[in-house]
C-alpha positions in Angstrom: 92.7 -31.5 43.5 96.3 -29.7 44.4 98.0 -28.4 41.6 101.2 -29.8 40.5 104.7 -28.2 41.8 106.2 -25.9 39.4 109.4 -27.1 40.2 108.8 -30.7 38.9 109.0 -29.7 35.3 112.6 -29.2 35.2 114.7 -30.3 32.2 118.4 -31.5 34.0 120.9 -34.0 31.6 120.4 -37.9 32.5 118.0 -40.2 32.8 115.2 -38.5 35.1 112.7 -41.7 35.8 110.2 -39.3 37.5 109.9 -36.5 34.9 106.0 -35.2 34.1 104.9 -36.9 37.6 102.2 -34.6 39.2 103.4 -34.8 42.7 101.8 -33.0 45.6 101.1 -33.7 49.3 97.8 -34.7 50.3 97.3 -31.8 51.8 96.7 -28.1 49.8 100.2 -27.3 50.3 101.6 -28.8 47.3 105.6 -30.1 48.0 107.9 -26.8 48.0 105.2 -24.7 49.7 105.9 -23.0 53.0 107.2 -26.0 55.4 105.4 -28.8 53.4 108.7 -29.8 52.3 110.3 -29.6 55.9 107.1 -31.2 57.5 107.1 -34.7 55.1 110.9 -35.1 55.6 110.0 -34.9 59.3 111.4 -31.9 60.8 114.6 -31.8 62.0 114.3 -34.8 63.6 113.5 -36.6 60.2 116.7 -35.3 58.6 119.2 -36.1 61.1 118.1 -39.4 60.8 117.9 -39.2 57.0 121.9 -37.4 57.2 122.9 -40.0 59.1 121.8 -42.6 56.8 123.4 -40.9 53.8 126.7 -40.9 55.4 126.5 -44.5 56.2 125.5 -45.7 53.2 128.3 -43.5 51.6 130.4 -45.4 54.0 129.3 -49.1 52.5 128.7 -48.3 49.0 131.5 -49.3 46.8 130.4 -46.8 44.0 130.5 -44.0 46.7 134.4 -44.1 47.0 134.6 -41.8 44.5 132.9 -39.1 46.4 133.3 -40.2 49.7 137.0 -39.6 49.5 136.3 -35.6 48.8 135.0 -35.5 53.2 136.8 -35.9 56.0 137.5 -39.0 57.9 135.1 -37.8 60.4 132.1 -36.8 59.7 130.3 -35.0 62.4 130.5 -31.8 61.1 129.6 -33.0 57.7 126.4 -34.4 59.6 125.5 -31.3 61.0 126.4 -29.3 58.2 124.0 -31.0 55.4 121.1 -31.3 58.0 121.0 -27.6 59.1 121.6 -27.1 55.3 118.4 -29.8 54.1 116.2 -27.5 57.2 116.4 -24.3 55.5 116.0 -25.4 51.9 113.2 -27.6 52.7 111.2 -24.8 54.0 112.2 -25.3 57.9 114.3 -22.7 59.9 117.5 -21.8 58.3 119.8 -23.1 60.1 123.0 -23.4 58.5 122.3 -19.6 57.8 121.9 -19.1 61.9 125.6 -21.5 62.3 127.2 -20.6 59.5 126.5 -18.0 57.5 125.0 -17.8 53.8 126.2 -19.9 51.3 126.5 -20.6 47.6 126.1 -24.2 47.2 127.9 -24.4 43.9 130.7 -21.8 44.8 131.2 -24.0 48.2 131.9 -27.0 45.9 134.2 -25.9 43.6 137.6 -26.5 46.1 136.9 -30.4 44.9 136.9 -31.7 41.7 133.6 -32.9 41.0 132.4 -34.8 38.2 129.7 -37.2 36.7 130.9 -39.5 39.0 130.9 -37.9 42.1 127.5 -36.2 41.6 125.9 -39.7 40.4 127.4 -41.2 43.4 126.1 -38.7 46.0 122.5 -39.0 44.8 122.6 -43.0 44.7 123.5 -42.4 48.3 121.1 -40.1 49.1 118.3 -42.1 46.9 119.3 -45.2 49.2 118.8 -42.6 52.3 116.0 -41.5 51.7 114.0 -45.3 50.5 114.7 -45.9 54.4 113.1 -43.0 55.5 109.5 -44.4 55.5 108.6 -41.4 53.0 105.3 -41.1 51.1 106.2 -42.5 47.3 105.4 -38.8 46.5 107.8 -37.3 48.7 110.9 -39.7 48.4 110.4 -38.8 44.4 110.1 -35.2 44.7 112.7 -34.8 47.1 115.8 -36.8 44.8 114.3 -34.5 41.9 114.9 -31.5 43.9 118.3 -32.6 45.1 119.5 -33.2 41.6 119.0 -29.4 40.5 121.7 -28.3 43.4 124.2 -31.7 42.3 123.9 -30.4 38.4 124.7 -27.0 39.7 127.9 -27.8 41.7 129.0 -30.2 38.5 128.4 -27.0 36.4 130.1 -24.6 38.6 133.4 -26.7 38.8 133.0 -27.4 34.8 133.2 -23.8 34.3 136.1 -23.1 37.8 137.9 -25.6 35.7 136.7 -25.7 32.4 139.5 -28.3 30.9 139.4 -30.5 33.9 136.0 -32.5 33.1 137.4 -35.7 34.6 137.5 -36.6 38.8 141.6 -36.4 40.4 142.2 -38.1 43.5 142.8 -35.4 46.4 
């Protein structure tokens, strides 16, 4: 039987539906494990077409405004940017390192004003995202668990780049 992934067990503010879930691929290679990660989303392949789907949905959703605002009317490079970024940290080549160099993901986000809001509205789109994807159960909920530890840290990081701005501006 695989072992459960350390990573599962993390203790983040808000309601977690999936917390204590032992969650592993069928495989060995539990979730988070060489290119496990990379390999259930798909390769590269998987997340361009899970990218692209955020960023529509973030288009439709009405409680997406909010964050959708903080990008650029076109998003191409937005595209590219989160899918060479989801490569790397899934376990798959590093490509945003290769384009673009290394990066701090909450030091990148502090030039917005982030809040509850915005980081709430981000993973609803990417939780819609990735229920199209065709994922195992196991890996749709491991993967929205693992993208909420990088959204708390970029609400953090502007909490404490702003510490008595805890409320979203309009830019």
């Amino acid at each position: 039987m695989p072992k459960p992934h350390p990573l599962l067990w993390i203790n983040l503010p808000g309601p977690l539906p999936f917390r204590g879930l032992n969650i592993s691929t069928t495989t060995d290679v539990p979730f988070g494990t060489g290119d496990a990660s990379f390999q259930a989303a798909g390769g590269e392949s998987g997340l361009a077409r899970l990218v692209e789907d955020f960023y529509l949905i973030m288009d439709e959703l009405e409680d997406a405004r909010c964050v959708r605002h903080l990008y650029p009317c076109d998003l191409a490079e937005s595209r590219k940017r989160l899918a060479a970024f989801l490569c790397g940290w899934l376990g798959g080549p590093r490509r945003y390192a290769e384009h673009y160099g290394s990066i701090s993901i909450p030091q990148f986000h502090t030039r917005w004003t982030v809040g509850e809001a915005e980081r709430d509205a981000w993973l609803k789109c990417m939780e819609l995202a990735i229920a199209r994807q065709g994922y195992t159960d196991a890996f749709a909920d491991y993967l929205l668990i693992q993208l909420r530890v990088p959204a708390e840290r970029i609400l953090q990081a502007g909490r404490r780049a702003c510490p008595g701005q805890l409320t979203t501006t309009v830019i």
